[in-house]
N, C-alpha and C positions, 0 to 999 in steps of 0.2 A: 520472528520478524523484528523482534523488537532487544533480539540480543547482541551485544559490540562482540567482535569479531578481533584479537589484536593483529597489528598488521605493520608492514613497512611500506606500503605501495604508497604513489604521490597522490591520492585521496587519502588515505590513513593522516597520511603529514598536512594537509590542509587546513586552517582553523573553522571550527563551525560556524562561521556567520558567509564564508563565502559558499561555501557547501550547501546551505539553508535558501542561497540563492540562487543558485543555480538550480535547485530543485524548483524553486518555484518558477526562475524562465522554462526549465525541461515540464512543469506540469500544463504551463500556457500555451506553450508549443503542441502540446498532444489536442489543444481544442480549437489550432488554427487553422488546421486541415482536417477536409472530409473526405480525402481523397484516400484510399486505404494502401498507397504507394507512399508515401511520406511519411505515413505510421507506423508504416515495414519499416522503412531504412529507421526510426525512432526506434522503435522495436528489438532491432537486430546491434544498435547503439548500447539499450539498455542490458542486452546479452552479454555485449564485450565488455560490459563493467563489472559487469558479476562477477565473468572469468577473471578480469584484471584482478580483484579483490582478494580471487583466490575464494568463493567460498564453495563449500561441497556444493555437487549438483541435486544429490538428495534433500537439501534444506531447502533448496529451490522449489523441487516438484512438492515437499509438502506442505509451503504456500499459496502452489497454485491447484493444486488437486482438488480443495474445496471448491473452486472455481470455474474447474471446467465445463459441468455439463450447465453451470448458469452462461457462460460464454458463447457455447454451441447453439443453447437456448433464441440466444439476442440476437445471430447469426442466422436462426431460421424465420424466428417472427419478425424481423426485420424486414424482411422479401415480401411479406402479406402486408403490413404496414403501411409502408408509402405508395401510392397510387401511381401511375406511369404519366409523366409530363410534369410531375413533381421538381423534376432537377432539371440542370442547364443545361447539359451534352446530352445530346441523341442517344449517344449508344446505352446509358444508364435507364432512357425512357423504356429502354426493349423488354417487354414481356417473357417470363424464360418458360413458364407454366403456369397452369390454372389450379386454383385449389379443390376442394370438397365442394364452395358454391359459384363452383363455372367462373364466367367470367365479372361474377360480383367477386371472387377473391383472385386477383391474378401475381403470382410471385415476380414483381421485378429487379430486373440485374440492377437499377442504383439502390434499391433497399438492402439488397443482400451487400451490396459492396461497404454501404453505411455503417452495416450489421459489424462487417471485418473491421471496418475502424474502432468500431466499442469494443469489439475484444479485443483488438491489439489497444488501445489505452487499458484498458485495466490490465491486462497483461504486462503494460510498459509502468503503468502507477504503482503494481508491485514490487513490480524492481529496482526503481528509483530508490522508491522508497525504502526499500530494503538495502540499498548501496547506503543511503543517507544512515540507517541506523543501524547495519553491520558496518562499519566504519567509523562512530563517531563514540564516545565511550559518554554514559550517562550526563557526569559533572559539567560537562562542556554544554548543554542543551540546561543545566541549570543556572553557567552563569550567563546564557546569551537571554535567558524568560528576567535574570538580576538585571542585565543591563537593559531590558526592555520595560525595566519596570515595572513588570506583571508584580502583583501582589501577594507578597509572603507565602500565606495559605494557598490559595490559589495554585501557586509553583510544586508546593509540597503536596497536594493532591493530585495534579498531574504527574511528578516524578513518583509518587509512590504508586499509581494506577499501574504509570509504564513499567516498574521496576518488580511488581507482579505480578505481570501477563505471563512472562514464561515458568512462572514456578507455577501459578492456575494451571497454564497446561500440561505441565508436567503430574499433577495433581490431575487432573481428568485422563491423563491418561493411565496413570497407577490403579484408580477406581474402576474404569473400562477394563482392565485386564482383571482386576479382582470380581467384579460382577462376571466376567466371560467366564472365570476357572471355575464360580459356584452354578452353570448353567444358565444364565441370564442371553438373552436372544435378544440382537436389537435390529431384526431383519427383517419385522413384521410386516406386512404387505399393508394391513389395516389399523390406520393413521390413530386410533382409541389408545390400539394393543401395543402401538410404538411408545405413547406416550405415557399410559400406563410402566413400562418398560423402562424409561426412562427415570422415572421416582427415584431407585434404589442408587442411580450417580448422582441426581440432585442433592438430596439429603444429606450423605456425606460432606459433598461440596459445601453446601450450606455453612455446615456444621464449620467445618474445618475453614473455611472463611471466616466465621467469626470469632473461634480460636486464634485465627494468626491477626486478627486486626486488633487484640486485647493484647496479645505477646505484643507488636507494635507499638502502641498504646503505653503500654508499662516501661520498653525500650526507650522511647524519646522521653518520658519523665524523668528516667534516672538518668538520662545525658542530657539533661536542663534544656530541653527545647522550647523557645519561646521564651528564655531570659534574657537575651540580645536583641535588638532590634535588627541587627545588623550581622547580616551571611558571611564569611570570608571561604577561601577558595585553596586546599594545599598547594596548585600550583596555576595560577592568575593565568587566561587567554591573553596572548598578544600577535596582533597581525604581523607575519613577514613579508619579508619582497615577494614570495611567492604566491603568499595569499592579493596582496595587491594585485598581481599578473594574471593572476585568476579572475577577481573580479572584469578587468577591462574586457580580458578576452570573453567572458561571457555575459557582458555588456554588447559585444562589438557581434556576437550571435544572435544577441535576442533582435539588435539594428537588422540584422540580416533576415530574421523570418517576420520582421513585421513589413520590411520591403518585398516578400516573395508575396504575403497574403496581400500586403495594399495591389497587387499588380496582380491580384487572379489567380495564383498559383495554389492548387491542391482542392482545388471544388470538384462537384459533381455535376 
């Protein structure tokens, strides 16, 4: 999720600060509306940027795979949840069925339709998100934290977090295969024998965690880190006409969906 992706599409060409904003109108817009027609057409938005980006669709699904049966989850308890006469339209107050305790638990159509809204946001917060960070290359997210003047350390704690998540996971997934080929099971029904089960990936991990943060460690010494006070950039952000054009226009969006919700649009 959190690896650049090189590219020539006009998000690739974009500078990171109009990109960083627009994610954050697309992440307001997903909590404008409760209506789960508005977070489709959102939804189905956040699809065609993917495809625009070009990136595989298997990197996709192995994003959201961890996610699904917690989506389906929020999609059912959602229905038992909110009570009937909770919402403003009639038809969302309609009962669809009773649960386990009669009509002390009754599944209704606006809790269930609520339910689709939360899985289509997280659905859509992955993909954003994932457009924003297959598209935007490290450096550029370090000099936009320099110009925000987030704090030295700070910066460099976040970028080296982000810079190895995907080697972590590359690294639990080399130990999962190595524990699978010596007969290690991690499919146990009873939650002791799971985590028992799990030891022989942790420890590794551990281990090899605190190997690469001392290889790290020894790295920045011998490339004098922390003799400067002051960062520079091989090649310095600068806004173009297009990045400007970008901004207005979604500026001239976000005017648009706070006119739709000041006036009703997308409720239950």
């Amino acid at each position: 999720m959190l690896e650049y992706f090189p590219g020539s599409t006009l998000i690739h060409r974009l500078d990171v600060r109009p990109k960083v904003v627009a994610f954050c109108i697309l992440t307001v817009f997903l909590f404008f509306f409760v209506d789960p027609f508005y977070n489709l057409l959102f939804a189905c938005f956040a699809t065609f940027l993917m495809r625009y980006i070009r990136i595989p669709t298997e990197r996709v699904f192995k994003l959201l795979k961890p996610i699904l049966p917690i989506m389906v989850i929020i999609v059912f308890m959602s229905g038992f949840t909110y009570p009937a006469g909770s919402f403003e339209n009639q038809w969302a107050n309609k009962v669809m069925f009773y649960g386990w305790l009669g009509q002390k638990l009754p599944f209704v159509m606006g809790g269930m339709m609520f339910g689709i809204t939360l899985m289509l946001r997280i659905y859509s917060m992955v993909l954003i998100t994932s457009v924003l960070t297959f598209t935007t290359p490290l450096d550029q997210f370090i000099q936009l934290m320099r110009k925000l003047r987030f704090p030295q350390p700070l910066t460099f704690v976040i970028v080296t977090s982000i810079r190895f998540i995907p080697t972590m996971q590359k690294k639990v997934d080399q130990v999962f295969a190595a524990q699978r080929a010596r007969g290690a099971k991690f499919s146990q029904n009873n939650i002791f024998a799971q985590i028992y089960n799990y030891l022989p990936v942790m420890v590794p991990l551990i281990v090899d965690s605190l190997r690469m943060s001392e290889q790290l460690a020894i790295s920045m010494l011998n490339r004098g880190y922390g003799a400067s006070a002051h960062w520079t950039a091989l090649k310095e952000m600068k806004m173009k006409r297009i990045d400007y054009w970008a901004m207005v226009a979604f500026g001239c969006c976000f005017a648009v969906l706070v006119y739709l919700r000041w006036n009703g649009y997308g409720s239950l």
